[in-house]
C-alpha positions as CSV (number, residue, x, y, z in Angstrom):
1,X,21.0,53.4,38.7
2,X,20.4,51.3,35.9
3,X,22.1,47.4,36.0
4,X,24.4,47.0,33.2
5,X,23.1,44.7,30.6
6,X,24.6,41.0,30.0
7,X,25.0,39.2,26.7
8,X,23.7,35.7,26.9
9,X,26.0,32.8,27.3
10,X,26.4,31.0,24.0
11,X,26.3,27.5,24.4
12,X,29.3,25.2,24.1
13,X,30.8,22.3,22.6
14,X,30.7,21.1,26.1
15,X,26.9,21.7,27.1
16,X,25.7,19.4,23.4
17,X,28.2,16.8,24.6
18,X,26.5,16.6,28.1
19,X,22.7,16.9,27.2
20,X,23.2,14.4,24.3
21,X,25.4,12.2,26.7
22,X,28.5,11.9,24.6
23,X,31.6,12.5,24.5
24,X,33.3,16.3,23.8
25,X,35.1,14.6,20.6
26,X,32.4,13.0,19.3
27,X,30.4,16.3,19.3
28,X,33.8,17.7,17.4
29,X,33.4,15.2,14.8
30,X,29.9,15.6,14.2
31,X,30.5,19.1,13.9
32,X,33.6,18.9,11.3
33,X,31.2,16.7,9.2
34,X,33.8,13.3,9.9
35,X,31.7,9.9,9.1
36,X,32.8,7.8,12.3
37,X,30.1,9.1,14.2
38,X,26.6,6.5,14.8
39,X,23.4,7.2,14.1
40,X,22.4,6.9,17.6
41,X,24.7,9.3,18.7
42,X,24.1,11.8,15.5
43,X,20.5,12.0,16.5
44,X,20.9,12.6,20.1
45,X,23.7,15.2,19.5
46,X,21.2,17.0,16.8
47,X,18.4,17.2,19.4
48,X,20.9,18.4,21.9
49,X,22.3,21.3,19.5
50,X,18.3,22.3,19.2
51,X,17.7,22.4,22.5
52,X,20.8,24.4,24.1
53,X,20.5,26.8,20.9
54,X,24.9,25.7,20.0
55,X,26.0,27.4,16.8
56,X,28.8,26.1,15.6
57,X,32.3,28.5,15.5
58,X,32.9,28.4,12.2
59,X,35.7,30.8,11.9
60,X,37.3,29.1,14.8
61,X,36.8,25.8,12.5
62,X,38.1,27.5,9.3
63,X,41.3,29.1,11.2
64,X,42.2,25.5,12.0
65,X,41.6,24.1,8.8
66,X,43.0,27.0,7.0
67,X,39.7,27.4,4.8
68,X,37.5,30.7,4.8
69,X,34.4,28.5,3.2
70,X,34.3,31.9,0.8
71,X,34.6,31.6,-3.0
72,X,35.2,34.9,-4.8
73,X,33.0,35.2,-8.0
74,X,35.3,38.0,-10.3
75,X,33.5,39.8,-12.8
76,X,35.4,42.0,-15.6
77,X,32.8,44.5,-16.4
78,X,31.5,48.0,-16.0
79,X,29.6,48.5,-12.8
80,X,26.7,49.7,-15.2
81,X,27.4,46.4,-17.3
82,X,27.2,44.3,-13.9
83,X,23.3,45.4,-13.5
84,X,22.5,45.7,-17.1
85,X,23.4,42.4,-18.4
86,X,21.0,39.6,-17.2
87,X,23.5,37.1,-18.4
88,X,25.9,37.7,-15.1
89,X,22.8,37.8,-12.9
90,X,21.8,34.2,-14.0
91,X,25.4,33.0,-14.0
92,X,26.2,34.3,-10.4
93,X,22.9,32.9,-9.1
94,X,23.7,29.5,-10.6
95,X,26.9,29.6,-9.0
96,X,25.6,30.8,-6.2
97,X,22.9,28.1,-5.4
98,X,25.4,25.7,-6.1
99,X,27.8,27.4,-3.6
100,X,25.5,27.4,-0.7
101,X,24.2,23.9,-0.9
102,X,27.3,23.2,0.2
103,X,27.9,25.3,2.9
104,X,30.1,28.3,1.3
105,X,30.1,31.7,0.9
106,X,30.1,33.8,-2.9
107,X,32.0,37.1,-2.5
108,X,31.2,38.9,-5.1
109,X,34.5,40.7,-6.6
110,X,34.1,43.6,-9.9
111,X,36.9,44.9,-11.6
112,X,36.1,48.1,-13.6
113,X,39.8,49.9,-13.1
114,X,43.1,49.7,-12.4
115,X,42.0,50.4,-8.8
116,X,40.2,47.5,-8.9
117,X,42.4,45.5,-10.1
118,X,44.9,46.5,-7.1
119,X,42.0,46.2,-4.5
120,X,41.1,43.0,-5.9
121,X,44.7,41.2,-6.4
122,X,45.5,42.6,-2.7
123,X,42.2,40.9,-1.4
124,X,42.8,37.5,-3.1
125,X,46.7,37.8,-1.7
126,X,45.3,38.1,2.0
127,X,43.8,34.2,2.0
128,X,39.8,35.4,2.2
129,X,38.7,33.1,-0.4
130,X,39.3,29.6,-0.8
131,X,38.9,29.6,-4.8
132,X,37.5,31.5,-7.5
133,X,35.2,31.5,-10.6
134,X,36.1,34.4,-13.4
135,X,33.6,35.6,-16.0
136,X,34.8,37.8,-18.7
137,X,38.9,37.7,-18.5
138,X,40.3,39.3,-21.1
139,X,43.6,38.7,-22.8
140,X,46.6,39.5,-20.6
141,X,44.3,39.8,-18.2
142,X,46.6,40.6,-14.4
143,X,43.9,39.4,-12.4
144,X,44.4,36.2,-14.5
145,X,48.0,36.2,-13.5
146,X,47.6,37.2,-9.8
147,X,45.5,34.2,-9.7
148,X,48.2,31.9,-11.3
149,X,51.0,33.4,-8.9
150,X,48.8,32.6,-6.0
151,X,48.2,28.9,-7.0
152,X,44.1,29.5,-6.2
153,X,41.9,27.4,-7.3
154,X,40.3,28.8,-10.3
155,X,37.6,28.6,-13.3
156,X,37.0,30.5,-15.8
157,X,33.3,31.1,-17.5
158,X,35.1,31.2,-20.7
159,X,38.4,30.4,-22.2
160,X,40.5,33.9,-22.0
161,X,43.5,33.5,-24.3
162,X,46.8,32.9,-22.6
163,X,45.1,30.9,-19.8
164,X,48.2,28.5,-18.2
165,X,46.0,27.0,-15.5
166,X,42.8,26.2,-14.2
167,X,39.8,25.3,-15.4
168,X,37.0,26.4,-17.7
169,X,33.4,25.9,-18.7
170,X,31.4,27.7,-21.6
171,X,30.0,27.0,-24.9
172,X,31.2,26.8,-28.8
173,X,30.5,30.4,-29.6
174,X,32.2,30.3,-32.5
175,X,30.0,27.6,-33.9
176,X,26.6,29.2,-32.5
177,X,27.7,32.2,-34.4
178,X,28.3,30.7,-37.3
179,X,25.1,28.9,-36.9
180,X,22.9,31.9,-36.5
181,X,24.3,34.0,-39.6
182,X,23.7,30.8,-41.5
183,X,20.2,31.2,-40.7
184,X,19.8,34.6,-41.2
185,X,21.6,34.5,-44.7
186,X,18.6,31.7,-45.2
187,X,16.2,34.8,-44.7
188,X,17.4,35.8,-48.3
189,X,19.4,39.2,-46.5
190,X,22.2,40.4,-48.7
191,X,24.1,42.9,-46.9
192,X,24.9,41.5,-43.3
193,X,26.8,43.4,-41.1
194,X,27.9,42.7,-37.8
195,X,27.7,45.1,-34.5
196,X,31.0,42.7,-32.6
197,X,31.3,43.5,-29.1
198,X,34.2,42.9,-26.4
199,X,36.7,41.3,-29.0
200,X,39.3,41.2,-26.1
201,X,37.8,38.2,-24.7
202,X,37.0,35.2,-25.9
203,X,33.3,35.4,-26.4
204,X,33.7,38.2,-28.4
205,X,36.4,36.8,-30.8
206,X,34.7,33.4,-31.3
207,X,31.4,35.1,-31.9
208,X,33.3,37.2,-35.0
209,X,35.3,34.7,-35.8
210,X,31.6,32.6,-36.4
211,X,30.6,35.4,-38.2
212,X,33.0,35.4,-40.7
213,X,33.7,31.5,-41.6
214,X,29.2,31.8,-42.3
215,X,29.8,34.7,-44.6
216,X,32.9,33.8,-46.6
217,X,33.5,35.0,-49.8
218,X,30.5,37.7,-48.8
219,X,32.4,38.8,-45.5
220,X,32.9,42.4,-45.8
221,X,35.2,44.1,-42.9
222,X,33.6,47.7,-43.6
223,X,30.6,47.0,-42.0
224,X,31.6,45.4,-38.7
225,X,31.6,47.0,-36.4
226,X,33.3,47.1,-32.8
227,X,32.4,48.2,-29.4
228,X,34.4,47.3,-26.3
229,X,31.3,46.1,-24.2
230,X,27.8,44.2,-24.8
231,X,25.6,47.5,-24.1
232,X,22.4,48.3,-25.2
233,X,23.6,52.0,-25.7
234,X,26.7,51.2,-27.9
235,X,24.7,48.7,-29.8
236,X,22.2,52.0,-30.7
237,X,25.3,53.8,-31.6
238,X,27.4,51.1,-33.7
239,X,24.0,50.7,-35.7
240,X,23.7,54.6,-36.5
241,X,27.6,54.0,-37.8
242,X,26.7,51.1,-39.4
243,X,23.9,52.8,-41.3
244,X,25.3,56.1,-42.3
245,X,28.4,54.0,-43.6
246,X,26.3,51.6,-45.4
247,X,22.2,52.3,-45.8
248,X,21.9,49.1,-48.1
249,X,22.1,46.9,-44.9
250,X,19.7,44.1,-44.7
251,X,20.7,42.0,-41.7
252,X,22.8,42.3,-38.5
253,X,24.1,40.0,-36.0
254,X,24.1,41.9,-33.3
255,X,27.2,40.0,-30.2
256,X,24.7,39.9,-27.9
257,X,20.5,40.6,-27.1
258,X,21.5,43.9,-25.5
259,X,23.5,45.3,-28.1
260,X,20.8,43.8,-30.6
261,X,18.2,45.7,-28.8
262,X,20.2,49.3,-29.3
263,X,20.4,48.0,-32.9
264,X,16.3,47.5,-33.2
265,X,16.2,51.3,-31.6
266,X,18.5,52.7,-33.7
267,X,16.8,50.9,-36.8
268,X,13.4,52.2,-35.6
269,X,14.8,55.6,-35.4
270,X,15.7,55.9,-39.2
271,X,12.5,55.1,-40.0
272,X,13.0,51.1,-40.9
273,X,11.5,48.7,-40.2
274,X,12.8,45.1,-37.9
275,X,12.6,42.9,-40.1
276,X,11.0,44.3,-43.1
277,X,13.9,46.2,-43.8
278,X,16.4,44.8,-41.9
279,X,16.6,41.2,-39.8
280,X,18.0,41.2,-36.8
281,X,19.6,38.4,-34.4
282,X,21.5,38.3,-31.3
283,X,23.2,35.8,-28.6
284,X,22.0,34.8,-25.0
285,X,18.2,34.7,-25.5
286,X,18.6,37.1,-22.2
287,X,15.7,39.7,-20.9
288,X,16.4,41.8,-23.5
289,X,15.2,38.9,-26.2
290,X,11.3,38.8,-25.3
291,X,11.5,42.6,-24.4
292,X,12.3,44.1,-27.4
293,X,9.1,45.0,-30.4
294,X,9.4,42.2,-31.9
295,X,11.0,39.6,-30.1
296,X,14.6,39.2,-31.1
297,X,15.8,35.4,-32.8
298,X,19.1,34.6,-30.9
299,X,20.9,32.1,-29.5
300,X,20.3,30.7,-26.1
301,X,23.1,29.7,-24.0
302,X,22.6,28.0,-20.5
303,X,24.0,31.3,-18.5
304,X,22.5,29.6,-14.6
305,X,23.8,26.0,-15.7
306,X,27.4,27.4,-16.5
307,X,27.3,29.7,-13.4
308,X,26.0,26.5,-11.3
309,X,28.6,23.9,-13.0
310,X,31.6,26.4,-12.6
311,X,31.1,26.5,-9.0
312,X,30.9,22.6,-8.6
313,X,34.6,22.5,-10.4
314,X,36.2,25.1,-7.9
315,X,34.8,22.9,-5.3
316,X,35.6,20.2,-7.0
317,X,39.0,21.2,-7.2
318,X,39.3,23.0,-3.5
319,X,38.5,18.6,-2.9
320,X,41.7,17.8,-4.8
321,X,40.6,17.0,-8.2
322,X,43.1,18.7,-10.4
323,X,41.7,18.3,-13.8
324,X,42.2,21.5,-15.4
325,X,40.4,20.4,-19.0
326,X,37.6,22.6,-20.7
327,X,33.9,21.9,-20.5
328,X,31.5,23.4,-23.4
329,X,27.8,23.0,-22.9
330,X,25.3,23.2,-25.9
331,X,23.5,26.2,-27.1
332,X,20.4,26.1,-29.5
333,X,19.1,29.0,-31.6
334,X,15.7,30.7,-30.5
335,X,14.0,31.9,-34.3
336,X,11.8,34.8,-33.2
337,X,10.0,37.4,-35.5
338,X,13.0,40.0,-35.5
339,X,14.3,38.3,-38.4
């Protein structure tokens, strides 16, 4: 007959406080990370915590405190979207790096449906994060509004339109945009058009809205056109549409490298040739801008930097600092051969 099988004993408050020779409290305080504890006794509690093997009870610790040490990271996209776009890859690892250095969890959160947006506004209800960052709200966004009911810390990559609270870091796509086209119009291109993607968010609005102030008196609505995401595979398509509508087009800014590199395709596809026939430019200076035959002029925009700065404001504010005021960071264009 075989002898059932024991977990070991996990060590204790108690057993650090007698190897290291102090007092149960003072172990407590070290632990909760309070300042009135010595260096003597910090470094004789530390070796005593290596040698007993204690792990600290952190969601015994967080019950207490009422904190989960989780941060939910939201993302408004397309599952699809979510892995295509290197942009949210390098703003959640920003964030992320920033999170764990000091000591907290990123839950990662995608809303792609109304089911989603249940699941998600249920989850944030039930107290499992302590704050939130939110990358690509859109206008009258309920998410957005869940967040504001529940009083959660929040910032927004982005300013979504409507926003009553929290805070928000990004950059001045409207002026980047404008920029860009300038330069592009500098190539001597006559009949720019415009592939503008996701023009329920901010991004999106700001990046047409750039767009059309560089153009002026040459702006011509006809041959814009929109898509809902920043896809490489409506890119492709809005460029076929663009084309057939329009076969004298010389230029497009494309909302962002992805859809700029469905436009190349699409362009290479008709026979023309990027930028012979037609220039070409984008936004991000992503993955997409170095992959694409030849490499695509854009604008680069510091996507780990406002990943990593979002999450020190939602810690910043989880630490009582209420300041709910916008932060934009600078953007500069990348001139590549595609124009």
């Amino acid at each position: 007959m075989s002898t059932p099988s024991h977990s070991p004993r996990r060590a204790t408050v108690h057993d650090v406080a007698t190897e290291a020779g102090v007092s149960r409290g003072t172990v407590s305080r070290y632990v909760n990370g309070e300042r009135y504890v010595s260096a003597h006794a910090r470094e004789a509690i530390e070796a005593a915590i290596r040698k007993v093997g204690y792990t600290p009870n952190t969601a015994a610790r967080n019950l207490v405190m009422q904190r989960t040490q989780a941060i939910g990271f939201i993302v408004h996209e397309p599952h699809s979207l979510f892995v295509e776009d290197p942009n949210i890859g390098s703003i959640l690892l920003g964030a992320n790096t920033t999170l764990s250095e000091a000591d907290h969890q990123m839950v990662c959160l995608i809303v792609d449906s109304d089911r989603d947006t249940d699941r998600v506004a249920r989850y944030l209800g039930g107290g499992f994060v302590d704050g939130v960052i939110i990358v690509s709200a859109r206008e009258n966004d309920p998410i957005t509004r869940v967040v504001e009911r529940l009083a959660l810390p929040a910032v927004y990559v982005g300013h979504p339109p409507g926003l009553v609270s929290g805070a928000y870091i990004g950059i001045d796509n409207r002026g980047a945009a404008r920029a860009i086209t300038e330069r592009l119009m500098g190539t001597g291109r006559r009949r720019i058009a415009m592939i503008a993607a996701a023009l329920d968010r901010d991004s999106g609005a700001d990046r047409l809205a750039g767009f059309t102030d560089a153009l002026g008196d040459r702006f011509d609505e006809r041959i814009v056109e929109p898509i809902p995401f920043y896809s490489y595979s409506e890119g492709r398509a809005a460029m076929l549409s663009l084309l057939e509508r329009d076969p004298a087009i010389d230029g497009v800014f494309a909302a962002s490298d992805a859809v700029a590199a469905g436009a190349m395709e699409a362009l290479r596809s008709t026979g023309r040739s990027v930028p012979l026939d037609t220039g070409v430019v984008g936004f991000d200076d992503s993955a997409w801008a170095t992959r694409t035959q030849p490499a695509l002029s854009t604008v680069r925009q510091p996507a780990a930097v406002l990943g990593s700065r979002a999450a020190a404001l939602v810690l910043d504010r989880l630490r009582g600092d209420v300041d709910t005021s916008g932060l934009l960071l600078d953007t500069e264009i990348v001139w590549r051969d595609s124009a």
